[in-house]
DSSP file (Angstrom, degrees, kcal/mol; ACC not computed):
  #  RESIDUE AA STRUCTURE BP1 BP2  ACC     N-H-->O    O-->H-N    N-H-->O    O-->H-N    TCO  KAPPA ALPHA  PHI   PSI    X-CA   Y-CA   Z-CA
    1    1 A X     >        0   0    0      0, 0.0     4,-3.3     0, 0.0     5,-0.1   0.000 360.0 360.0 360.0 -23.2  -13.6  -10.2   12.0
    2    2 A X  H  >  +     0   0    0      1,-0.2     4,-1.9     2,-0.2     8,-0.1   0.979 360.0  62.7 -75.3 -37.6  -12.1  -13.4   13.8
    3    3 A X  H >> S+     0   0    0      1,-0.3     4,-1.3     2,-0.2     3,-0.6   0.918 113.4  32.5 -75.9 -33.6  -11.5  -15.1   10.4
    4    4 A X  H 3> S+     0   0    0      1,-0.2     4,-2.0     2,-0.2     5,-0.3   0.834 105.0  65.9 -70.0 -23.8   -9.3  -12.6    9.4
    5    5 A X  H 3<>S+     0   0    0     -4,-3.3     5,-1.9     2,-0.2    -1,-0.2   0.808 111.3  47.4 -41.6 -30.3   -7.9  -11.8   12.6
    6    6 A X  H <<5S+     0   0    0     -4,-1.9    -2,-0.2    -3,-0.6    -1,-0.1   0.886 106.5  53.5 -42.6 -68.1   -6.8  -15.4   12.0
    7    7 A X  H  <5S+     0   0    0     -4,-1.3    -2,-0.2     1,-0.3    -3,-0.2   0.728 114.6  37.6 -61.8 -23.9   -5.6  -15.1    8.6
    8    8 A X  T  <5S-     0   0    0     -4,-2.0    -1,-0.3    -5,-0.1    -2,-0.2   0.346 114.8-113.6-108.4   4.1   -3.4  -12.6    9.0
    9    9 A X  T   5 +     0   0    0     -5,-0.3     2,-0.5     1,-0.2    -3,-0.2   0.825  50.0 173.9  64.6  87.6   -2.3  -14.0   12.9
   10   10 A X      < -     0   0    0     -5,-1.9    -1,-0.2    -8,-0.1    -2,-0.1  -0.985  19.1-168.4-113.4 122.5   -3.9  -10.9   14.4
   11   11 A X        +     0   0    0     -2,-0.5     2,-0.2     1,-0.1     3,-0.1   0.300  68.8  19.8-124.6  12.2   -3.6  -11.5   18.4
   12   12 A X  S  > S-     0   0    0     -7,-0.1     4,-2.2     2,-0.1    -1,-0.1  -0.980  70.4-119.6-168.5 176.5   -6.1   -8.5   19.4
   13   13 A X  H  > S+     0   0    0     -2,-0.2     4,-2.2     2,-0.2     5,-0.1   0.748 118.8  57.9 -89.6 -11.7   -9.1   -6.0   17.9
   14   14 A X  H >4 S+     0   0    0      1,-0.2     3,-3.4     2,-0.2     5,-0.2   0.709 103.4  50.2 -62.6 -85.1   -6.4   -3.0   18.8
   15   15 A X  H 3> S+     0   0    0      1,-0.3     4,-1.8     2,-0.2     3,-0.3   0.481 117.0  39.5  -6.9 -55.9   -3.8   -4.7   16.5
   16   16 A X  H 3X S+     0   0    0     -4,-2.2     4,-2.0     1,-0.2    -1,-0.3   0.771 112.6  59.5 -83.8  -7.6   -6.6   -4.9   13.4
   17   17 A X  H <X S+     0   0    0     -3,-3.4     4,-1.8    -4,-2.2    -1,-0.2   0.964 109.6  38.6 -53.1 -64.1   -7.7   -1.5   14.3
   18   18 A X  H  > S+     0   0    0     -3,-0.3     4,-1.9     2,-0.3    -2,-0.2   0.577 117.7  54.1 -33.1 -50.7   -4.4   -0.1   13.7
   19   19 A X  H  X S+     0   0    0     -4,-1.8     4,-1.7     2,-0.2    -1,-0.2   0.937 107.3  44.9 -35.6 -73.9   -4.1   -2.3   10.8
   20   20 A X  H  X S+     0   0    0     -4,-2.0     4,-1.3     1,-0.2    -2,-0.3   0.830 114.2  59.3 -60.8 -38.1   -7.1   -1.2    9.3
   21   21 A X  H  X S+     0   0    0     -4,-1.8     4,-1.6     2,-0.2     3,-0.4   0.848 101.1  47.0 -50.5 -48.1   -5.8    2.4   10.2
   22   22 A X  H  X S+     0   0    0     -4,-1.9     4,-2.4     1,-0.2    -1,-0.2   0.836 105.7  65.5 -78.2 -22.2   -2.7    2.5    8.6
   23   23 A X  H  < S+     0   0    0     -4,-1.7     4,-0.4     2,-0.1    -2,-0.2   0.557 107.5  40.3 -31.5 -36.4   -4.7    1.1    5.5
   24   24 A X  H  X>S+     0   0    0     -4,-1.3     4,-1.5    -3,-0.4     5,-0.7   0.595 116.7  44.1 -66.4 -56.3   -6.8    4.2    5.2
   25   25 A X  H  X5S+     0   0    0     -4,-1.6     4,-2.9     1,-0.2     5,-0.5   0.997 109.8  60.4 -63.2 -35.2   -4.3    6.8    5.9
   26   26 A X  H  X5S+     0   0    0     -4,-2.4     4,-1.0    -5,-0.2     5,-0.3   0.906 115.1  40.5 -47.8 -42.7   -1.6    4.7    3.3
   27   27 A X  H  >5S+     0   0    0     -4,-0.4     4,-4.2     2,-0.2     5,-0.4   0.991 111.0  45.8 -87.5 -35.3   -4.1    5.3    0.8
   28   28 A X  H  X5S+     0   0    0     -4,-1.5     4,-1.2     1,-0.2    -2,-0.2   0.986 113.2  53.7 -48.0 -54.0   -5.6    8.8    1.0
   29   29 A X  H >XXS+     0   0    0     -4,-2.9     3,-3.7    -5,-0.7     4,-1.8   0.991 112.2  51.4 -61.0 -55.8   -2.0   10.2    1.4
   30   30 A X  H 3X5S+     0   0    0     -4,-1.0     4,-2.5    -5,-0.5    -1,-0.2   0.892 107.4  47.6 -15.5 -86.4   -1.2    8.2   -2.0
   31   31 A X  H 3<5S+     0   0    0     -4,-4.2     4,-0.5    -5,-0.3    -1,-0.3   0.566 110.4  54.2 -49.7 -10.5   -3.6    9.4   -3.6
   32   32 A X  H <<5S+     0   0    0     -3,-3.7    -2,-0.2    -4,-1.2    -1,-0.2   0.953 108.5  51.7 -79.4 -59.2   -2.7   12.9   -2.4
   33   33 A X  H  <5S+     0   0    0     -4,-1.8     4,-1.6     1,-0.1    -2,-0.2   0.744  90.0  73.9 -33.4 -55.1    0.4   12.6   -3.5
   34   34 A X  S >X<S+     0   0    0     -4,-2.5     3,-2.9    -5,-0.5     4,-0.6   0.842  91.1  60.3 -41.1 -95.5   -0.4   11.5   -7.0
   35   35 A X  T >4 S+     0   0    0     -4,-0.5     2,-1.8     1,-0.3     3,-0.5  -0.033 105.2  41.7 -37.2-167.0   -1.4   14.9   -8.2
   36   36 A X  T 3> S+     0   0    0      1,-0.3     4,-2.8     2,-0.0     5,-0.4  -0.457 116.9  48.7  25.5 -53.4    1.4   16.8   -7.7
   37   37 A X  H <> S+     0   0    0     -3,-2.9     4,-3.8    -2,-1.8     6,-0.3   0.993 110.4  51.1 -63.0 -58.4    3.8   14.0   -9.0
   38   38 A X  H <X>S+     0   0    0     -4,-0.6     5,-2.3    -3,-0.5     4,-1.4   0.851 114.7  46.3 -72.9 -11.8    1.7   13.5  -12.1
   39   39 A X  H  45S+     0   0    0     -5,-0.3    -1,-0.2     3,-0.2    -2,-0.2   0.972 103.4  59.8 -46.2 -63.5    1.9   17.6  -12.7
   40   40 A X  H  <5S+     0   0    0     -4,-2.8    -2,-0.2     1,-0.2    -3,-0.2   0.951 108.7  43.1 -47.5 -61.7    5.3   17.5  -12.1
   41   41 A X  H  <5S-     0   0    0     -4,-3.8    -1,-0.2    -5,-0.4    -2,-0.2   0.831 118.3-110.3 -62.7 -23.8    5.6   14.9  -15.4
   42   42 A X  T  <5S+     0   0    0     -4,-1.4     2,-0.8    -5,-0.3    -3,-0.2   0.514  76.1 135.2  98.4   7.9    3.2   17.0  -17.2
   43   43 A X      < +     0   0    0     -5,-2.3    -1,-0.3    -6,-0.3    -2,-0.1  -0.780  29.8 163.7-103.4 121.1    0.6   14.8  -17.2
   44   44 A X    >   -     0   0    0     -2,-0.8     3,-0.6    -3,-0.1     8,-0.2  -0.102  50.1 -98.2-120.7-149.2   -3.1   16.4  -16.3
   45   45 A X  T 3  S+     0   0    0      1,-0.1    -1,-0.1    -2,-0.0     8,-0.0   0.727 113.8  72.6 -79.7 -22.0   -7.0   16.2  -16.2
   46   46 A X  T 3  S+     0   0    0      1,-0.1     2,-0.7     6,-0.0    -1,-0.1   0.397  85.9  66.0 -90.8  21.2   -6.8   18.0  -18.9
   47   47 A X  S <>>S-     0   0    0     -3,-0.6     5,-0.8     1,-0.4     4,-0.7  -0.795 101.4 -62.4-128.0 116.6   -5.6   15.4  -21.3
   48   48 A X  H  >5 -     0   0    0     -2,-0.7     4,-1.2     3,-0.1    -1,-0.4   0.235  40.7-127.5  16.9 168.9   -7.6   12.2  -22.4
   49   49 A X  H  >>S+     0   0    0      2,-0.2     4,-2.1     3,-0.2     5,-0.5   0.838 110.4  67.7 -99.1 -57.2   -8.8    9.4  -19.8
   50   50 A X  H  45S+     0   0    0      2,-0.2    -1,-0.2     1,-0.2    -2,-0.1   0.603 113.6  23.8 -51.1 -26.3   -7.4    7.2  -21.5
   51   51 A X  H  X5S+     0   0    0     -4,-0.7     4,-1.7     3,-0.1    -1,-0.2   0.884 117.6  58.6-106.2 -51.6   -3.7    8.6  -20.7
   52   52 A X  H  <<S+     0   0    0     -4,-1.2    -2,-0.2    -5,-0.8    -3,-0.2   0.434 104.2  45.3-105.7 -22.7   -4.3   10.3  -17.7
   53   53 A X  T  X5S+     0   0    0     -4,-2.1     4,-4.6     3,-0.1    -1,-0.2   0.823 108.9  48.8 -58.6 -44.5   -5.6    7.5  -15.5
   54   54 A X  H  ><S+     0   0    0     -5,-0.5     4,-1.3     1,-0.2    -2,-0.2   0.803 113.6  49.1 -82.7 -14.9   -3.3    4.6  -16.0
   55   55 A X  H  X S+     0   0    0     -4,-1.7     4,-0.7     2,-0.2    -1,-0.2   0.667 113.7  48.3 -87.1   6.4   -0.3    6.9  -15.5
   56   56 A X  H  > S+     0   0    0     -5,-0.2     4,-2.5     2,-0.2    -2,-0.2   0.936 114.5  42.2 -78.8 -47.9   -1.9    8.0  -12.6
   57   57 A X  H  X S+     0   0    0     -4,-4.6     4,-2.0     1,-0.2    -2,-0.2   0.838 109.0  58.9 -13.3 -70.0   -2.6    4.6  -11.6
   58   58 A X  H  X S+     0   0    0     -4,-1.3     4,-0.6     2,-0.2    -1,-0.2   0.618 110.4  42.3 -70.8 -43.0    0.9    3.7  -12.7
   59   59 A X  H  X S+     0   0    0     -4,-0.7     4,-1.9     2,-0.1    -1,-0.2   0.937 108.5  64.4 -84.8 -41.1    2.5    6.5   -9.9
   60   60 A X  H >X S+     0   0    0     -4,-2.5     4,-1.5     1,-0.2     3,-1.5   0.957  95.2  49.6 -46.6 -80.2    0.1    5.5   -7.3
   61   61 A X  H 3X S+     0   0    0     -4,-2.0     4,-1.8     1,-0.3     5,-0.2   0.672 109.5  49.7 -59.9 -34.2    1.1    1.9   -6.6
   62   62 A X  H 3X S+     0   0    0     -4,-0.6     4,-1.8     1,-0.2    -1,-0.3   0.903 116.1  47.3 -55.8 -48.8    5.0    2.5   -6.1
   63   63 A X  H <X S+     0   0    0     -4,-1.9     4,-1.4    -3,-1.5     5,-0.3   0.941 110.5  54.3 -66.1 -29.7    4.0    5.2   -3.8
   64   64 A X  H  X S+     0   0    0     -4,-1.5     4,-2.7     1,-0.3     3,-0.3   0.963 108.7  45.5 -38.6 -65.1    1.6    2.9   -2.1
   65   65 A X  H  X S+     0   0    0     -4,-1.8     4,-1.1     1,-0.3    -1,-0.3   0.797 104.4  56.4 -63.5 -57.4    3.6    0.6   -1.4
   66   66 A X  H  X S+     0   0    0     -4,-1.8     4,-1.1     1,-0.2    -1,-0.3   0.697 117.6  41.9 -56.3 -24.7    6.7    2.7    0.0
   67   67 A X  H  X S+     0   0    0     -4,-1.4     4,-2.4    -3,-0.3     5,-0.3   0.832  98.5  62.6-103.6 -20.0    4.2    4.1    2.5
   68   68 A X  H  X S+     0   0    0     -4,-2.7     4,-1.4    -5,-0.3    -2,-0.2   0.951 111.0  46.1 -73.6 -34.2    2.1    1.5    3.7
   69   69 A X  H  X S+     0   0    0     -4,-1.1     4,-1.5     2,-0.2    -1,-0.2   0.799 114.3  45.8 -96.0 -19.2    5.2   -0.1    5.1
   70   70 A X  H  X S+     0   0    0     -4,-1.1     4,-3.5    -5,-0.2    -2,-0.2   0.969 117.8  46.2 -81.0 -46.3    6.6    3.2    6.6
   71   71 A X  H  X S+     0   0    0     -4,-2.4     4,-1.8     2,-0.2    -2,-0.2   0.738 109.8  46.3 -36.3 -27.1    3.3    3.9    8.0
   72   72 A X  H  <>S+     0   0    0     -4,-1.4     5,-2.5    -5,-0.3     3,-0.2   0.899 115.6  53.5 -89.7 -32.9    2.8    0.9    9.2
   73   73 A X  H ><5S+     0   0    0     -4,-1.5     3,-0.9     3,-0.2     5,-0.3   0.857 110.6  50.5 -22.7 -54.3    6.7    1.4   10.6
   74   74 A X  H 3<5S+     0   0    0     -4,-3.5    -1,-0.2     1,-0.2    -2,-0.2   0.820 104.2  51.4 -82.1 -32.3    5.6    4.2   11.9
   75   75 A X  T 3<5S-     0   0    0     -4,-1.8    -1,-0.2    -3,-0.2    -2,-0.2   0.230 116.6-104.7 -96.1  27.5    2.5    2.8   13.8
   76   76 A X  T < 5S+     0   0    0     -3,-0.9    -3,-0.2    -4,-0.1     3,-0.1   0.488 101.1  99.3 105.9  29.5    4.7    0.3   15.3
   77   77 A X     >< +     0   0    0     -5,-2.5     4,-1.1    -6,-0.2    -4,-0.2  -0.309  38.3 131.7-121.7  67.5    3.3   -3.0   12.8
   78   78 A X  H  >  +     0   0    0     -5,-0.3     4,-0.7     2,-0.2    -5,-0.2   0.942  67.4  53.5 -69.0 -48.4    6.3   -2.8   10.3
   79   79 A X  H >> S+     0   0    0      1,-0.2     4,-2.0     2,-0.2     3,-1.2   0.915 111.2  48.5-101.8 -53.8    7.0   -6.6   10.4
   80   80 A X  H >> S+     0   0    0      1,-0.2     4,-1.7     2,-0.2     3,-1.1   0.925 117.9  40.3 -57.8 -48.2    3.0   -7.3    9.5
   81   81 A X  H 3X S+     0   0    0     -4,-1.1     4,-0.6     1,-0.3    -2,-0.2   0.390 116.2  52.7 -89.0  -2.8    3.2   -4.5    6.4
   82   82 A X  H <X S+     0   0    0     -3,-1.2     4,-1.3    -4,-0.7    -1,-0.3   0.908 109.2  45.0 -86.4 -44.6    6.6   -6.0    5.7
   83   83 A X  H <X S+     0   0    0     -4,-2.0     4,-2.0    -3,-1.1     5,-0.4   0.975 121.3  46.0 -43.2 -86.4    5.1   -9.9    5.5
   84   84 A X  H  X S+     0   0    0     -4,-1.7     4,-0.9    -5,-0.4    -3,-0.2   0.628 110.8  46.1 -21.2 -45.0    2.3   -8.2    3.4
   85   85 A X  H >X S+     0   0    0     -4,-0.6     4,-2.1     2,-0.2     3,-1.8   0.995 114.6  50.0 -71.4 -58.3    4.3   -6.1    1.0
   86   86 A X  H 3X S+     0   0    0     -4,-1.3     4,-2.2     1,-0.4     5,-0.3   0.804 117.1  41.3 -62.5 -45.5    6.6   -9.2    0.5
   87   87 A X  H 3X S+     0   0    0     -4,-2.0     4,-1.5     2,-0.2    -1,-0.4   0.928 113.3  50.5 -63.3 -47.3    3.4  -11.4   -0.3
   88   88 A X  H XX S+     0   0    0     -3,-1.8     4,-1.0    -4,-0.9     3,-1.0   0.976 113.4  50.3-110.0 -65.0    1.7   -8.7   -2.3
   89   89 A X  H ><>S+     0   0    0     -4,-2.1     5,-2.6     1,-0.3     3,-1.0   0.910 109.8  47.3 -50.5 -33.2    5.3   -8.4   -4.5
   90   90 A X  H 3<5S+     0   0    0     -4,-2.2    -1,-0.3    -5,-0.5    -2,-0.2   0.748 109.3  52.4 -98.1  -2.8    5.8  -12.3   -5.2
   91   91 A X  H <<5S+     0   0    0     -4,-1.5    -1,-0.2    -3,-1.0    -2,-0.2   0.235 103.2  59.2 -96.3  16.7    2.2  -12.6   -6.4
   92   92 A X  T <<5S-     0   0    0     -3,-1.0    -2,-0.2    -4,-1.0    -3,-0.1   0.515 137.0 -92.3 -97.7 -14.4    3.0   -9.4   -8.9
   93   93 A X  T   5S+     0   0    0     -4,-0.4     2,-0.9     1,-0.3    -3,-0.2   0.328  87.2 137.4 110.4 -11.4    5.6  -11.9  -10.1
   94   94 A X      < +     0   0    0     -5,-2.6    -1,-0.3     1,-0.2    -2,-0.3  -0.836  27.8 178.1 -89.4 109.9    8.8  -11.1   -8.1
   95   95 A X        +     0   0    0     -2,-0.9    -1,-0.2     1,-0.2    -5,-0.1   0.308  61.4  65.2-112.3 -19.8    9.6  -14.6   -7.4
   96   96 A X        +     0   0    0      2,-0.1     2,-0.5    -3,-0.0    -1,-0.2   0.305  66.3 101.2 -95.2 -17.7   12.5  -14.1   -5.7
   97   97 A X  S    S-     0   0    0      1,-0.1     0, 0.0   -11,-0.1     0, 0.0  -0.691  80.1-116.5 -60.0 106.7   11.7  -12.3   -2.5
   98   98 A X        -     0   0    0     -2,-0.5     2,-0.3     1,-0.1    -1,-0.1   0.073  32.6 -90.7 -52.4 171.1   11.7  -14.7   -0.3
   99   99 A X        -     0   0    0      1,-0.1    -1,-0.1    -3,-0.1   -16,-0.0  -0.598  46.8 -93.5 -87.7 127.3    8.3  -15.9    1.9
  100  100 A X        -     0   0    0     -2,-0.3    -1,-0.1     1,-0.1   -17,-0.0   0.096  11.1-141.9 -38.4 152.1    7.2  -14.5    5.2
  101  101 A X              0   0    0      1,-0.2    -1,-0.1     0, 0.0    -2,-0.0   0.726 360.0 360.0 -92.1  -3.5    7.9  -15.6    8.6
  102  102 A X              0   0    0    -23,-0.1    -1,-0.2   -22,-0.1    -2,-0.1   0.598 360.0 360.0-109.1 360.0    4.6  -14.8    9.9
């Protein structure tokens, strides 16, 4: 636990608790989400794997992503999940986002 309390400049176990917390809820709700959205498009279970995963996939991470950093907003570490998103974006390729301060 310390070496990432490190790496990510963690200064207590609440902080990565909290951390680790908004990680869990960011994703279940994601994934909650997804069905409805991919309905919505017309896309279902009931149509090949092959289609029906990757656009599920494909709706997931945009939502991910929009929530982990209002959740994390919301459990008062927006500036780490902000760092994070910003990191997580310029290693997708978005080169242009400038670097974290933390």
């Amino acid at each position: 636990m310390q070496k990432l309390k490190d790496r990510w400049k963690v200064t207590s176990n609440l902080q990565l608790f909290v951390i680790f917390l908004v990680f869990a809820i960011t994703g279940s709700t994601a994934a909650k989400f997804a069905a409805p959205i991919t309905e919505f498009i017309g896309i279902t279970r009931d149509m090949s794997g092959w289609i029906y995963w990757p656009v599920r996939i494909l709706i997931i991470f945009p939502v991910y992503q929009v929530l982990l950093v209002l959740f994390g907003w919301l459990f008062g570490e927006f500036g780490f999940f902000w760092n994070f998103e910003k990191k997580m974006l310029r290693a997708l390729g978005f080169k242009f986002i400038k670097k974290s301060d933390r």
